[in-house]
C-alpha positions in Angstrom: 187.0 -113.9 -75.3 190.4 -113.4 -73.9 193.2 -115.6 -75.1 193.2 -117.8 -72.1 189.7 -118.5 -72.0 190.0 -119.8 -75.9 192.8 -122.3 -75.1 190.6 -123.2 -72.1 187.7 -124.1 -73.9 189.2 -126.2 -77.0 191.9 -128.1 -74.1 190.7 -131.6 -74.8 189.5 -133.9 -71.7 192.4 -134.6 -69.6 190.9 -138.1 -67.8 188.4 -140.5 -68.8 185.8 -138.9 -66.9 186.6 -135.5 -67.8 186.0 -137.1 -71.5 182.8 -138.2 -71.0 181.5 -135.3 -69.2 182.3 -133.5 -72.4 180.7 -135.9 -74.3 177.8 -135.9 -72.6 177.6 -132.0 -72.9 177.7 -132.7 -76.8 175.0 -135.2 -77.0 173.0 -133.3 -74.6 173.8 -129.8 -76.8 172.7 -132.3 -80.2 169.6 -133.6 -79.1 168.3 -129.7 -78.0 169.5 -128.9 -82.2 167.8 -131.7 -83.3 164.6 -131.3 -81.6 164.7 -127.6 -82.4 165.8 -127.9 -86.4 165.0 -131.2 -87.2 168.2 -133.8 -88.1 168.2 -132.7 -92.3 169.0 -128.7 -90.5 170.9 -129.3 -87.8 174.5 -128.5 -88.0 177.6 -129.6 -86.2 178.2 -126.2 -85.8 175.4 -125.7 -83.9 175.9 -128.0 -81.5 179.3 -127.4 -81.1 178.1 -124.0 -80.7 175.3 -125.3 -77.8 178.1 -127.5 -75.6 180.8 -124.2 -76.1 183.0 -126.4 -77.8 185.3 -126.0 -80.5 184.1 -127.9 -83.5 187.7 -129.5 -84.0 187.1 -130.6 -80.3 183.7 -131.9 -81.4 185.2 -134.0 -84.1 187.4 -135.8 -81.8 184.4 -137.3 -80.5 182.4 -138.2 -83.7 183.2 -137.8 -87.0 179.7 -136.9 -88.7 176.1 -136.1 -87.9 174.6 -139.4 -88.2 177.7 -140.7 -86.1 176.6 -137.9 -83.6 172.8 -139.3 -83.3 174.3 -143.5 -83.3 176.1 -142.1 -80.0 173.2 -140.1 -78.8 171.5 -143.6 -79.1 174.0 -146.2 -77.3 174.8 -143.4 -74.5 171.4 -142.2 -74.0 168.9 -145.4 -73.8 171.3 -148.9 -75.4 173.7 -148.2 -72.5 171.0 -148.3 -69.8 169.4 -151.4 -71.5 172.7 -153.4 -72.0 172.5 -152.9 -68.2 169.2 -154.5 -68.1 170.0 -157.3 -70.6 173.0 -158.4 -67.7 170.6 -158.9 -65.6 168.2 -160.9 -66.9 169.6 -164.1 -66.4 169.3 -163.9 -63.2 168.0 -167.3 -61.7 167.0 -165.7 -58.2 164.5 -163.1 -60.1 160.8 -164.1 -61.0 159.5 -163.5 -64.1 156.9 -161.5 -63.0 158.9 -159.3 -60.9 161.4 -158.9 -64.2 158.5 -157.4 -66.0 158.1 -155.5 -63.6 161.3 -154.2 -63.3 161.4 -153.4 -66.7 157.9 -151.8 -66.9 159.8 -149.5 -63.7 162.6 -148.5 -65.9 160.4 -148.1 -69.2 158.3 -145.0 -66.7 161.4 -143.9 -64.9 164.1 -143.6 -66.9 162.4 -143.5 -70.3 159.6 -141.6 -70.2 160.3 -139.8 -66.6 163.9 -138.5 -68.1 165.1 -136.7 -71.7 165.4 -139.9 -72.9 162.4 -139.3 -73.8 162.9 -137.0 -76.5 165.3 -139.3 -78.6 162.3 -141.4 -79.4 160.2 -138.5 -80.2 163.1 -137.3 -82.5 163.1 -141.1 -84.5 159.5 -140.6 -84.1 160.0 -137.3 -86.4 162.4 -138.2 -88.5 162.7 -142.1 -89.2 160.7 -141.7 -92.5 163.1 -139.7 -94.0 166.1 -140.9 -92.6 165.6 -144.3 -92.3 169.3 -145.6 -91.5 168.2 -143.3 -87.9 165.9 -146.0 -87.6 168.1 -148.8 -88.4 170.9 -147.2 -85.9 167.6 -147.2 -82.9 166.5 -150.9 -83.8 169.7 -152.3 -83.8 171.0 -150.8 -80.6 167.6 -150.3 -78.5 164.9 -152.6 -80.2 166.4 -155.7 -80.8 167.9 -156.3 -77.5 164.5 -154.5 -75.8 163.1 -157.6 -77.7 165.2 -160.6 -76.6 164.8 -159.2 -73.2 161.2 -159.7 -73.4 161.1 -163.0 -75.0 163.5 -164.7 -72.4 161.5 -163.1 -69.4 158.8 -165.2 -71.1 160.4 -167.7 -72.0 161.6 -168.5 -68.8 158.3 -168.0 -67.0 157.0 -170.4 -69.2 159.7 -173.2 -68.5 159.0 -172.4 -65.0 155.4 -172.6 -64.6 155.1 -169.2 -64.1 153.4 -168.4 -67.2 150.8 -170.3 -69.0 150.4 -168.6 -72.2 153.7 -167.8 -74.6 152.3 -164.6 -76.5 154.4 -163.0 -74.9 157.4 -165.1 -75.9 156.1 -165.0 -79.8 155.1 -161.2 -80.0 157.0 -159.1 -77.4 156.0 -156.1 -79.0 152.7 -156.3 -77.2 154.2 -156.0 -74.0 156.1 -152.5 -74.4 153.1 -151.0 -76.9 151.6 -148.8 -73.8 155.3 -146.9 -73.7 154.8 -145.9 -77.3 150.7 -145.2 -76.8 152.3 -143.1 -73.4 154.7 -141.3 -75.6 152.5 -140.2 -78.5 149.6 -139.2 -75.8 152.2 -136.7 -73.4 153.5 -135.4 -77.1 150.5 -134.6 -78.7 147.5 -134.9 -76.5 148.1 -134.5 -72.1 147.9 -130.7 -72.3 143.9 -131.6 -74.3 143.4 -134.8 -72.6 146.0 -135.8 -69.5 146.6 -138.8 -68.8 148.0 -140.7 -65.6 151.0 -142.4 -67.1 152.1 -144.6 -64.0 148.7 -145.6 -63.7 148.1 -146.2 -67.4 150.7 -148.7 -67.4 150.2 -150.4 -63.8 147.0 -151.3 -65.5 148.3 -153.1 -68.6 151.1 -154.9 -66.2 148.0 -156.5 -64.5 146.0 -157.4 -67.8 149.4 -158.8 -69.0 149.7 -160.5 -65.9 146.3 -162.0 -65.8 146.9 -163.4 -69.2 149.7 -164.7 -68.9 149.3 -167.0 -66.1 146.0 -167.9 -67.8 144.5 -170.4 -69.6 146.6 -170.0 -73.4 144.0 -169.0 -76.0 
């Protein structure tokens, strides 16, 4: 590597964009070495290595490995549902059709993109590393969560919705992402399954029971 092309690759990101494109090579380069080695073997130097990046360049965007997954997190999925949360208040929206946006985005930009993969990599490695977890709950689950409940909550107040499960376990609603996840990890190339389908079904059962008689 010729003298030039050194100084080329460690010149750090001259505009905001330029930054995040080179972030966004990082994260992408991280979550490959994560997958690959697991988070206890991955090294920084490997990803740097992956994005063809200095390491000093790489530190000037996160200072450690656990900093690197916290923005793989909030860049990767909390960004997108941050996104979702500011829209939610919407008054012109039904409730119904909110679920259904957010059943869309759960099969098109969760499970249809490599977002994918940073659940399956908490998945792998939240028993060991639990503060991953922690890091994934606070920035994904907990607002996934409140999304839920004032969906429900409002279709409630409106008349929309007759039952408030729902509203009390919001879990119940998004548990067909997590059976769609585990089933395309471990079991479509056995067993495949029609994803879209799977949870067009459970939108309508969900449906049906909440506009319902409550139990």
């Amino acid at each position: 590597m010729s003298v030039r092309q050194r100084a080329k690759r460690r010149a750090p990101a001259r505009s905001e964009s330029e930054r995040q494109a080179k972030l966004q090579t990082i994260l992408d380069a991280a979550l490959d070495i994560f997958l690959e080695k697991g988070f206890a073997d991955a090294r920084l130097d490997d990803v740097a290595a992956r994005a063809g990046v200095a390491k000093g360049t790489l530190y000037l965007y996160v200072p450690s490995k656990q900093a690197l997954f916290e923005a793989l997190v909030r860049s990767g999925i909390g960004g997108p549902v941050r996104a979702i949360e500011q829209k939610v208040p919407d008054p012109d929206i039904s409730a119904e059709d909110q679920l259904r946006g957010l059943f869309l985005f759960l099969r098109t930009e969760i499970l249809g993109t490599r977002r994918r993969d940073i659940v399956r990599l908490l998945l792998m490695e939240a028993s060991r590393f639990p503060e991953l977890a922690e890091v994934y709950h606070r920035e994904v689950i907990v607002r996934g969560l409140r999304i839920l409940r004032c969906i429900a909550e409002r279709g409630v107040a409106r008349g929309e919705f007759r039952s408030d499960e729902i509203a009390r376990f919001p879990q119940l609603a998004i548990a067909p992402a997590l059976v769609a996840l585990l089933w395309t990890s471990l079991f479509q190339r056995f067993d495949p399954i029609d994803i879209e389908a799977m949870l067009e079904a459970h939108l309508m059962l969900l449906m049906k029971a909440l506009k319902g008689h409550p139990s």
